[in-house]
Residue, then its C-alpha position, 0 to 999 in steps of 0.5 A: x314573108x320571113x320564116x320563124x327560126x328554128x329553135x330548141x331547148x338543150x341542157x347541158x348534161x356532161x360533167x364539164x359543161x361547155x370546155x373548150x373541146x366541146x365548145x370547138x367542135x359545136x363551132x365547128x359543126x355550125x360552121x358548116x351549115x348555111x344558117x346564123x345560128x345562135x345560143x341564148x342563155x338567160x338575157x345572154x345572145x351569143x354567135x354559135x360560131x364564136x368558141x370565146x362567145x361560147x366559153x364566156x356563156x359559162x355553161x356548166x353541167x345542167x345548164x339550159x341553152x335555147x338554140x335559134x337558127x335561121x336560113x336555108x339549113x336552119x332545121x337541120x342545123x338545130x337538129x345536128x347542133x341538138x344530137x351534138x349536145x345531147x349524145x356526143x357531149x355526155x360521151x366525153x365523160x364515158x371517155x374520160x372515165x375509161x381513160x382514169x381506170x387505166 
């Protein structure tokens, strides 16, 4: 019997939606899990592990993303792959909002 993925629905919430920076570190972070992790967005499926896959998503600011994983790290892919987006993302803009006031 085979186990339901993993998912969760993300918005992307910083200004400049899924650039390339955040596009490398999600790579990065999925990379490092024992899981097929993957990005749908609308009738689009991408690998979580590819940054041109991702980039050519073009999610921008507000966009929806549903996250689906499965393998033995599944649940905490979602889970780490979720705070990524949800908290480490939106502090880009606080970052680059910091670094326009000098």
């Amino acid at each position: 019997m085979q186990t339901p993925p993993a998912t969760r629905v993300l918005v992307i919430r910083n200004r400049q939606g899924m650039h390339a920076r955040p596009a490398e570190m999600f790579v990065r972070l999925s990379s490092s899990f024992d899981a097929k992790i993957e990005i749908v967005k609308e009738d689009r499926r991408v690998s979580a592990n590819s940054i041109i896959d991702l980039l050519t998503l073009g999610a921008t600011q507000g966009t929806q993303l549903t996250l689906e994983a499965e393998g033995p790290d599944a649940e905490k892919a979602v889970e780490a792959l979720a705070d990524l987006v949800e908290n480490v993302f939106p502090q880009e803009d606080e970052q680059q909002d910091s670094q326009g006031e000098d």
